[in-house]
C-alpha positions, 0 to 999 in steps of 0.5 A, a space after each residue: 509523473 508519467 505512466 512508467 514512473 507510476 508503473 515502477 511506484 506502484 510495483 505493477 504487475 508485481 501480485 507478490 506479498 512484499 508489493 502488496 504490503 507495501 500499496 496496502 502501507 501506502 493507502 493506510 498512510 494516504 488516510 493519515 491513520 496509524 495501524 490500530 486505527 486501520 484495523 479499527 475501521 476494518 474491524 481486524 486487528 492491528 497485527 493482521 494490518 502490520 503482517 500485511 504492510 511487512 508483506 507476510 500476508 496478503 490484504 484481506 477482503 475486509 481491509 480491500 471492501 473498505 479501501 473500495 467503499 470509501 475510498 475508492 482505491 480497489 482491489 486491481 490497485 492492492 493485488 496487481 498495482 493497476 493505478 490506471 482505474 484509480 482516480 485523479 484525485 487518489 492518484 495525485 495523493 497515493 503516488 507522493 506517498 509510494 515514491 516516499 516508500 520506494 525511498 525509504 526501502 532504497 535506504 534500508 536496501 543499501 544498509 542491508 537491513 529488512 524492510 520497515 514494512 511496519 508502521 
């Protein structure tokens, strides 16, 4: 995969709610983990993590210091889509997960439905 690609999955430069909702899904799903447990882990509710996937609210510093302690995806990935500091190892996980994203989202797009920004 080269760099626009990831570029265009990642939304980078996109700070929008609805980007960050859907890099924030993405690094839920890349620990393999429902909403209930996120928040768990987090120590927020799943309502606040769901809000964030749908794109109603942007990721809280809580879900974001988590996501940095442990997993080493930061803040510049959540808030703008810079991959580029992430590394080789997440990015070879995260990427299959956004591009699985972007399809889903391409198939509610063209039934005219919203997004199933939800688990």
């Amino acid at each position: 995969m080269n760099d626009d690609q990831k570029n265009r999955l990642s939304l980078w430069r996109d700070a929008s709610e609805i980007a960050a909702g859907i890099r924030t899904k993405a690094a839920r799903l890349y620990l393999e983990i429902g909403q209930d447990e996120m928040g768990k882990r987090v120590g927020i509710k799943k309502s606040a993590v769901s809000m964030c996937e749908r794109g109603k609210t942007y990721p809280g510093r809580r879900l974001m210091l988590y996501f940095k302690r442990n997993h080493r995806i930061d803040f510049n990935f959540f808030m703008d889509g810079d991959w580029v500091q992430l590394p080789g190892d997440v990015q070879s996980k995260l990427f299959p997960i956004l591009q699985e994203l972007h399809a889903e989202t391409d198939q509610v797009e063209s039934s005219d439905l919203t997004l199933p920004f939800s688990s």
